[in-house]
VOGU-347010 format. One record per residue (C-alpha): residue in three letters; x, y, z. Coordinates in nm, 3 decimals, decimal comma, always signed. Layout:
<nodes>
zavex->ALA xx->X yy->Y zz->Z $
...
</nodes>
This chain:
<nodes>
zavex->UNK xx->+2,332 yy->+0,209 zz->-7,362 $
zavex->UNK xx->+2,490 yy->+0,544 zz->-7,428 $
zavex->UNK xx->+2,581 yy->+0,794 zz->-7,141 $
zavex->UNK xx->+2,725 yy->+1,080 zz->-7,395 $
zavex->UNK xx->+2,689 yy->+1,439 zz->-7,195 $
zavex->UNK xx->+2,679 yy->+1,271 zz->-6,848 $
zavex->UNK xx->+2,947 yy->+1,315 zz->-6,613 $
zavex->UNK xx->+3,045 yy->+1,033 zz->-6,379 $
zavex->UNK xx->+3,209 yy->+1,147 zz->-6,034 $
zavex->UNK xx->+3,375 yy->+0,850 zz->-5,894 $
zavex->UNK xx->+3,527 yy->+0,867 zz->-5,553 $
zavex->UNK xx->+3,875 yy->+0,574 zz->-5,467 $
zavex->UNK xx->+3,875 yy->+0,544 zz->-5,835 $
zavex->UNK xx->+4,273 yy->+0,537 zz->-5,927 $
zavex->UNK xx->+4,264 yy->+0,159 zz->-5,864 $
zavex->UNK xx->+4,062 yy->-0,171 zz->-5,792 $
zavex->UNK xx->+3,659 yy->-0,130 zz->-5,804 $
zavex->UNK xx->+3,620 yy->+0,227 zz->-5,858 $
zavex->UNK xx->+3,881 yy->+0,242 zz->-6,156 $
zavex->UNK xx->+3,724 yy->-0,080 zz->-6,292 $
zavex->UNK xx->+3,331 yy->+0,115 zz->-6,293 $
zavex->UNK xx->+3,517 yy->+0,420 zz->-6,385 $
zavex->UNK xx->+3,652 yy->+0,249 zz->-6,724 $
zavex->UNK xx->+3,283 yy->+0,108 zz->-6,738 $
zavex->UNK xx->+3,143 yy->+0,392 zz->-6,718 $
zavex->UNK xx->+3,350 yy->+0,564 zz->-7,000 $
zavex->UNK xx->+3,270 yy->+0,281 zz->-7,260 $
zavex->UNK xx->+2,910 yy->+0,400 zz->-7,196 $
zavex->UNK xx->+3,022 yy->+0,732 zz->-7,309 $
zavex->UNK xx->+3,027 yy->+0,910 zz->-7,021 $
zavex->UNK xx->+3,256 yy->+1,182 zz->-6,905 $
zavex->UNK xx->+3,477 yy->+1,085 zz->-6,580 $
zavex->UNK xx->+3,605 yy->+1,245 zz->-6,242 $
zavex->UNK xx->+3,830 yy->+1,007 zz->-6,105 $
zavex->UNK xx->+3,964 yy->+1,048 zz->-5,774 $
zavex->UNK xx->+4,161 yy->+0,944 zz->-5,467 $
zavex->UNK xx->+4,378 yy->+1,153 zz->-5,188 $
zavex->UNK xx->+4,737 yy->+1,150 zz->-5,380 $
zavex->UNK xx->+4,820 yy->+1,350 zz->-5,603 $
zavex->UNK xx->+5,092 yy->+1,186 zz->-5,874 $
zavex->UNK xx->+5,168 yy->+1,246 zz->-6,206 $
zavex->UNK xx->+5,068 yy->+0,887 zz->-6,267 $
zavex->UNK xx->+4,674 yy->+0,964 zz->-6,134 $
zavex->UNK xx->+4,669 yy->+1,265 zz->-6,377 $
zavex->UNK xx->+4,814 yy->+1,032 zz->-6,708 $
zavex->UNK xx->+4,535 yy->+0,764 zz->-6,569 $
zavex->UNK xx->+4,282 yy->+1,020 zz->-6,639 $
zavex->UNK xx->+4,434 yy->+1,107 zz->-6,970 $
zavex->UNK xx->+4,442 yy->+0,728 zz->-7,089 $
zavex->UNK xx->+4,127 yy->+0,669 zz->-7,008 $
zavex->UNK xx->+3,999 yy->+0,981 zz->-7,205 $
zavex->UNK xx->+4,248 yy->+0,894 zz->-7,496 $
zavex->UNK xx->+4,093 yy->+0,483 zz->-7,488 $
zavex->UNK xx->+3,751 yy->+0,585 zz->-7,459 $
zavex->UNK xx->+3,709 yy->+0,898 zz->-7,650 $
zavex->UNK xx->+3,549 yy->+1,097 zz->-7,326 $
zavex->UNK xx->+3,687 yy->+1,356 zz->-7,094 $
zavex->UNK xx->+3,804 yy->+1,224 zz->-6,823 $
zavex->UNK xx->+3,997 yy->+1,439 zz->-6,514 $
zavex->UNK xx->+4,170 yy->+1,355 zz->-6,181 $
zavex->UNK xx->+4,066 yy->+1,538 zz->-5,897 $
zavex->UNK xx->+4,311 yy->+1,506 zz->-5,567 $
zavex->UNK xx->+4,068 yy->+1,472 zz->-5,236 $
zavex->UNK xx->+4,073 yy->+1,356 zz->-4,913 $
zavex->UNK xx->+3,787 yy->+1,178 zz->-4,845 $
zavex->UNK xx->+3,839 yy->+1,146 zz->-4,468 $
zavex->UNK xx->+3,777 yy->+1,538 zz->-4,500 $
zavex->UNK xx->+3,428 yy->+1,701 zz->-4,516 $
zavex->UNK xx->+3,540 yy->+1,986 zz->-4,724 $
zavex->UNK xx->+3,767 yy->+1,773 zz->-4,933 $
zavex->UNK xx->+3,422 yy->+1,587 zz->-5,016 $
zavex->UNK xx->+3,224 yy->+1,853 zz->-5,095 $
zavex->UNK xx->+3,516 yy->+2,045 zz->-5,268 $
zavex->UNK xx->+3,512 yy->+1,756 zz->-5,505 $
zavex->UNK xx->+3,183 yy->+1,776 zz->-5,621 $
zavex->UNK xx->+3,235 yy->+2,181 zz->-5,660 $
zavex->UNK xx->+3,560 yy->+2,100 zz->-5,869 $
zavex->UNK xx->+3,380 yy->+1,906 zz->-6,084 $
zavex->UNK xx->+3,110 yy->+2,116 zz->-6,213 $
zavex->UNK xx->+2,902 yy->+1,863 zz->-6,373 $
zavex->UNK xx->+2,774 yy->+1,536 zz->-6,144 $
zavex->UNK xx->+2,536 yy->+1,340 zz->-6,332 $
zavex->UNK xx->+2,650 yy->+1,050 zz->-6,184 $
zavex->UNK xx->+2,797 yy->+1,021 zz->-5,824 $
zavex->UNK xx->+2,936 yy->+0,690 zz->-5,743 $
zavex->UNK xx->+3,056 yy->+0,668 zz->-5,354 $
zavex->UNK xx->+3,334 yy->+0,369 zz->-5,361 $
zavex->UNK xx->+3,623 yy->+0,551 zz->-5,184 $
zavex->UNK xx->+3,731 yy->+0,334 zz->-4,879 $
zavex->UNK xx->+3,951 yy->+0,112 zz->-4,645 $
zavex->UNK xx->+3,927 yy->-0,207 zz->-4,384 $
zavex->UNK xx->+4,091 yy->-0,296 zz->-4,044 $
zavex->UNK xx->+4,036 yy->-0,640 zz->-3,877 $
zavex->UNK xx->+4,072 yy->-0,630 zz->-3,518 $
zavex->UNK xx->+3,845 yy->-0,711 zz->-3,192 $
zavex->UNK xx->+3,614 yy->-0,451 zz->-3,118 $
zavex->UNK xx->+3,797 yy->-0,419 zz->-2,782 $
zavex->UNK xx->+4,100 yy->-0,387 zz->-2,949 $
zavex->UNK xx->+3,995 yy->-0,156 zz->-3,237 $
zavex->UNK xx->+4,227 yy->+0,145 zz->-3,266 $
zavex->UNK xx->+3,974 yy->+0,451 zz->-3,166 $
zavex->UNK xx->+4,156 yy->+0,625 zz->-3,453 $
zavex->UNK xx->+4,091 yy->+0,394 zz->-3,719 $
zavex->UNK xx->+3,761 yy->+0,350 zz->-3,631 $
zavex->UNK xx->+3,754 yy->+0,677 zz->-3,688 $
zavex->UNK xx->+3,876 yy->+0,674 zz->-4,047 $
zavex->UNK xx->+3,661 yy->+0,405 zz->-4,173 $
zavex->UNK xx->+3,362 yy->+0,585 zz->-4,061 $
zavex->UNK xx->+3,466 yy->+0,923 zz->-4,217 $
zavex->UNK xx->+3,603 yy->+0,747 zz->-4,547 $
zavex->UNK xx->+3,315 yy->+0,500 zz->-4,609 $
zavex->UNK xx->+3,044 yy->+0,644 zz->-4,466 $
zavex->UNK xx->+3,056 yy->+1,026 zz->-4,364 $
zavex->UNK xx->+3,199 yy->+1,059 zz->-4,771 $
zavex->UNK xx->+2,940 yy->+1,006 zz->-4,928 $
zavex->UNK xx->+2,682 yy->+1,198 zz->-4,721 $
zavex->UNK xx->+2,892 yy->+1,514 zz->-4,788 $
zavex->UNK xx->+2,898 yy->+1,437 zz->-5,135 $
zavex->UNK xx->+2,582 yy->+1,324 zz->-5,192 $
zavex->UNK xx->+2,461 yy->+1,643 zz->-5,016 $
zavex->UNK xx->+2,692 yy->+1,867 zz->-5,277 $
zavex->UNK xx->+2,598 yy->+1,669 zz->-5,601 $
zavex->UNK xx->+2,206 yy->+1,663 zz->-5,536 $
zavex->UNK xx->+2,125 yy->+2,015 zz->-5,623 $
zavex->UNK xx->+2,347 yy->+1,998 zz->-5,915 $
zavex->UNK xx->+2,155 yy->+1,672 zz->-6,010 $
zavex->UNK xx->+1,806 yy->+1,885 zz->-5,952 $
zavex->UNK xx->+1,957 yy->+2,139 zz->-6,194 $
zavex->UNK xx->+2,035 yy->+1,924 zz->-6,465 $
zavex->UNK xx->+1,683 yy->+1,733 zz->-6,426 $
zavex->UNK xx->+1,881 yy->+1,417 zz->-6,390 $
zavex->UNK xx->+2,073 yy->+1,220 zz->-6,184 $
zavex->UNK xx->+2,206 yy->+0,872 zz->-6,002 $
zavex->UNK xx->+2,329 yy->+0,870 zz->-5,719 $
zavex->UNK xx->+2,511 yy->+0,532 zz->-5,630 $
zavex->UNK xx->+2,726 yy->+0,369 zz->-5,379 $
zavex->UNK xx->+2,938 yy->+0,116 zz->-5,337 $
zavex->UNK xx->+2,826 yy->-0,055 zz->-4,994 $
zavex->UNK xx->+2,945 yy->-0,427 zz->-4,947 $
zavex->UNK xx->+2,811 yy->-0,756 zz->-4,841 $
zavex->UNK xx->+2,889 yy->-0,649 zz->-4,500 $
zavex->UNK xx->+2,648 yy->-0,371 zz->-4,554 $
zavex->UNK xx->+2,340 yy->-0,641 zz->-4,545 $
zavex->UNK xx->+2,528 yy->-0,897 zz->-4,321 $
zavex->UNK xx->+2,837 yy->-0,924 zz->-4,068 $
zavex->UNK xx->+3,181 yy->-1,098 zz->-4,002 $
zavex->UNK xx->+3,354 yy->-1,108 zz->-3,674 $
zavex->UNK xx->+3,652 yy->-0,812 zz->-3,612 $
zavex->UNK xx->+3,537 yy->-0,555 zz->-3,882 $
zavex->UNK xx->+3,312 yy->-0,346 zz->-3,623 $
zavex->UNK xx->+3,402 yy->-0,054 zz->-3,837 $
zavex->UNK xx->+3,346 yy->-0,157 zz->-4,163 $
zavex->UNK xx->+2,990 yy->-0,348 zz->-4,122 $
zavex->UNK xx->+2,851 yy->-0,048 zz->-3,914 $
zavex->UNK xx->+2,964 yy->+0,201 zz->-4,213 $
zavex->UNK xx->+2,873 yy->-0,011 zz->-4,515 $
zavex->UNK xx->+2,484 yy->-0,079 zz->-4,311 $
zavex->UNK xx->+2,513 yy->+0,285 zz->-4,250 $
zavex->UNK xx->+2,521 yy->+0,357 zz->-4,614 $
zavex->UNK xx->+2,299 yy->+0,097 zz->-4,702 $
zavex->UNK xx->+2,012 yy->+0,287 zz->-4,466 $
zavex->UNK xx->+2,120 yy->+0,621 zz->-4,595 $
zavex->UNK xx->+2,088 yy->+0,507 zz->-4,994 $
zavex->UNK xx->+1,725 yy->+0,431 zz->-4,848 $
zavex->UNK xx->+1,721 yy->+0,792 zz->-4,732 $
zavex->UNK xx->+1,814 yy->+0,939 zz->-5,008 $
zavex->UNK xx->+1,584 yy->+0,767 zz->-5,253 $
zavex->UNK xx->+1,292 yy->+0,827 zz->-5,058 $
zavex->UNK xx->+1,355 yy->+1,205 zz->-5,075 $
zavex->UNK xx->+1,405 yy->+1,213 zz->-5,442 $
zavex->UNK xx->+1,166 yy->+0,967 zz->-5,506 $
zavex->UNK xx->+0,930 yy->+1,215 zz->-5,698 $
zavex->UNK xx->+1,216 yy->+1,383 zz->-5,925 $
zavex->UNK xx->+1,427 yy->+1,201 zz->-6,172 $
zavex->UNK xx->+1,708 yy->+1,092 zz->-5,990 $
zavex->UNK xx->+1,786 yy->+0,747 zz->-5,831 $
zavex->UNK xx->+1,978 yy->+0,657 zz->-5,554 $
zavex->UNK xx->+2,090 yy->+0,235 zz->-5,515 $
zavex->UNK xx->+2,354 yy->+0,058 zz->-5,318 $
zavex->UNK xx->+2,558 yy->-0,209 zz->-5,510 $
zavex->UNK xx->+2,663 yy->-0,451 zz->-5,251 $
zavex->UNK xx->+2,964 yy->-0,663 zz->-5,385 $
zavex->UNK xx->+3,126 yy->-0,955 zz->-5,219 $
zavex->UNK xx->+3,453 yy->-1,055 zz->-5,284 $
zavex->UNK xx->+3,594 yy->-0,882 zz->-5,567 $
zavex->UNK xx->+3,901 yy->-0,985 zz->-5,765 $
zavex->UNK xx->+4,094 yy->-0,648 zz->-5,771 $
zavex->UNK xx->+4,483 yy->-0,604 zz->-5,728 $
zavex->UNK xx->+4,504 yy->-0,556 zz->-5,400 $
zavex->UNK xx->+4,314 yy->-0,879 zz->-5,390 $
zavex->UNK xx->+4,526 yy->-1,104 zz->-5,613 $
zavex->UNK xx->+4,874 yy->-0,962 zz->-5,437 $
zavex->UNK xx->+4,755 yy->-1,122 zz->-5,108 $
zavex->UNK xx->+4,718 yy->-1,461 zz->-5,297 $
zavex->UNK xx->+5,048 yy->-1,602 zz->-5,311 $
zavex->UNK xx->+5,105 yy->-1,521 zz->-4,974 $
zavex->UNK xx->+4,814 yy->-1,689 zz->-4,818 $
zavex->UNK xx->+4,922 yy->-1,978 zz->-5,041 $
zavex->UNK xx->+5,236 yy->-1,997 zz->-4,836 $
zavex->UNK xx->+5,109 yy->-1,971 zz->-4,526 $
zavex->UNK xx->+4,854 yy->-2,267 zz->-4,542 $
zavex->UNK xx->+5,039 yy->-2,445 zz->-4,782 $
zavex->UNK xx->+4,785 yy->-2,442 zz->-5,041 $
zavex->UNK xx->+4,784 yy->-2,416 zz->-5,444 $
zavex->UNK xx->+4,628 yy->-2,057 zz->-5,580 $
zavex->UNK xx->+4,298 yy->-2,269 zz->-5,638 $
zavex->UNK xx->+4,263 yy->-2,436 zz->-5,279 $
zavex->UNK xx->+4,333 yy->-2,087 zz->-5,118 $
zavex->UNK xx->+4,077 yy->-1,926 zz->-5,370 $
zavex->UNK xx->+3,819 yy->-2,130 zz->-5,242 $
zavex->UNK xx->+3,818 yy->-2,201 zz->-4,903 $
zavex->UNK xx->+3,999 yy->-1,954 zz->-4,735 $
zavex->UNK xx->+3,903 yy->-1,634 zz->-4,966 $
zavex->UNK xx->+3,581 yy->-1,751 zz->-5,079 $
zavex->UNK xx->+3,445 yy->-1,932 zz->-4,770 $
zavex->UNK xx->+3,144 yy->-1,699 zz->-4,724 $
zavex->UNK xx->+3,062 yy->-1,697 zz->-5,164 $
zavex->UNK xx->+2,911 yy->-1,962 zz->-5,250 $
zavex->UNK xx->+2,965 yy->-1,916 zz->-5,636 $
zavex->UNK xx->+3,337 yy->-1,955 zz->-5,525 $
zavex->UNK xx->+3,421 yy->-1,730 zz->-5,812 $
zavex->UNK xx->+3,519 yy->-1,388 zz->-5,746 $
zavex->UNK xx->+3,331 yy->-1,113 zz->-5,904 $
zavex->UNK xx->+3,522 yy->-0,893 zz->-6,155 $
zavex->UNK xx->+3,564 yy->-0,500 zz->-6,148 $
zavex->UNK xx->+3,397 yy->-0,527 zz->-6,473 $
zavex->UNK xx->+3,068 yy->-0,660 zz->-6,349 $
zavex->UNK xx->+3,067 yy->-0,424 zz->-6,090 $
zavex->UNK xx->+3,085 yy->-0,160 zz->-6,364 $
zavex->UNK xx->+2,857 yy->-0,327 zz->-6,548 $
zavex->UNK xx->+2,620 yy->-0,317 zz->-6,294 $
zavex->UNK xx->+2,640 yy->+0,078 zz->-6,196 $
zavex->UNK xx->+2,622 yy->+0,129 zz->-6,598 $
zavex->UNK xx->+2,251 yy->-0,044 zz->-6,580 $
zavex->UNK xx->+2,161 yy->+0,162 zz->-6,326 $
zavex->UNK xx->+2,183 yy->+0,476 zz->-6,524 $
zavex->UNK xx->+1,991 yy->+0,335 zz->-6,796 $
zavex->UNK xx->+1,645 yy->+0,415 zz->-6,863 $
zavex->UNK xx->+1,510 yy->+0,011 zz->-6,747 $
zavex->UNK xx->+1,674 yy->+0,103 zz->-6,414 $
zavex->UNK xx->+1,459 yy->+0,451 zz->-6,405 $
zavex->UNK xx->+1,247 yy->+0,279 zz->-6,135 $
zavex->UNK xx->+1,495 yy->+0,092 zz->-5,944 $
zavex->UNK xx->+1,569 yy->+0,333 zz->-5,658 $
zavex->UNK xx->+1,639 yy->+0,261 zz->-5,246 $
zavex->UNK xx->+1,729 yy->-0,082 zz->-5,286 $
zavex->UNK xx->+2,036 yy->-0,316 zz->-5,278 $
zavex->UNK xx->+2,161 yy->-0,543 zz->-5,542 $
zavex->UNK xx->+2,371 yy->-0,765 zz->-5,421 $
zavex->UNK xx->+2,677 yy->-0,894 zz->-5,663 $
zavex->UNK xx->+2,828 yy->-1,121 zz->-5,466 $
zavex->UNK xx->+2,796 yy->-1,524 zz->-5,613 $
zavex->UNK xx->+2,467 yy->-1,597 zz->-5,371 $
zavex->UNK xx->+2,685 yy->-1,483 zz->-5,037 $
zavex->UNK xx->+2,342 yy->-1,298 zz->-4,889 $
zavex->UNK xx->+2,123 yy->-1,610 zz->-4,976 $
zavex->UNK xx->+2,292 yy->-1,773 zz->-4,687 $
</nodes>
């Protein structure tokens, strides 16, 4: 499908899953914001490559998504927000008697609290264009939980319950709003922590791969940054124009459980 004259605002999108449905995104044709809180020469030339590869505009946009007005600024800077894709965030592992007050904290405000503020800024552009998705990147810990990420389940559910929110209020206009929940995805950050875990329970990259990383994914595969751009792509399309307040889960049959 084509998404010439949208604009896609993705938020963590200078690496891993958001760069991955960021890149999707622009093979559909679609314009690009990509984002994260530095602000480097090397975000700005990512933006330019990606407009040079895929014949689209595509612009970095520095902002802090721990910051309300960072959020919203973001969505302002932009101008045009067809698409709104909330990815931007981070993990701690730690008992909940343990957790750092402060960090829980920052994964509420980066995971969650984001993409209220910029869901809240991008819908009345959305209403003025007559069109819009709104979508975000929740997690298989947003329908289910693991032991020591207190943080990180209660913000992924809590955007899983406000995508709900969000449809139901647009429900009558022609704008969408889903959560793509994605299990374990094979992104850098990912595939650095490999040979280390190999070491420590003397294991070869295939052993650790499947039961230590992929204990919980049945598939024992990881998913790809390309399928989960794949999957936001669908979503804009016109067959998704009556998917809206749900979850679809791409995580190798982890939620079947």
């Amino acid at each position: 499908m084509s998404l010439k004259g949208k604009t896609a605002v993705v938020t963590g999108s200078n690496s891993g899953i958001g760069l991955g449905i960021a890149i999707e995104m622009a093979k559909a044709g679609a314009d690009i914001v990509i984002n994260s809180f530095t602000d480097r020469d090397e975000d700005h030339a990512l933006a330019e490559k990606i407009a040079k590869d895929h014949q689209i505009t595509a612009r970095y946009i520095q902002a802090d998504m721990s910051k309300a007005s960072d959020c919203r600024a973001l969505i302002e800077k932009a101008g045009q927000c067809d698409i709104l894709i909330n990815n931007a965030g981070i993990q701690h592992v730690a008992p909940i008697d343990e957790f750092p007050v402060e960090t829980w904290d920052a994964i509420i405000a980066i995971n969650m609290n984001s993409a209220f503020h910029t869901t809240a800024a991008a819908l009345p552009v959305m209403r003025a264009a007559g069109w819009g998705r709104v979508i975000n990147i929740a997690s298989a810990h947003g329908l289910t939980a693991s032991p020591y990420k207190s943080a990180y389940v209660a913000a992924k559910h809590g955007v899983v319950g406000m995508t709900k929110v969000v449809a139901l209020e647009t429900a009558q206009e022609p704008i969408t709003a889903n959560a793509i929940c994605p299990g374990y995805v094979l992104t850098p950050l990912v595939e650095a922590q490999i040979p280390d875990t190999m070491k420590e329970y003397d294991m070869t990259r295939e052993e650790v791969v499947k039961n230590v990383m992929l204990t919980r994914q049945p598939s024992k595969e990881f998913a790809t940054v390309e399928q989960m751009g794949g999957t936001a792509v669908f979503l804009c399309s016109d067959a998704a124009a009556q998917i809206t307040g749900t979850t679809i889960s791409v995580d190798g049959g982890w939620t079947a459980l």
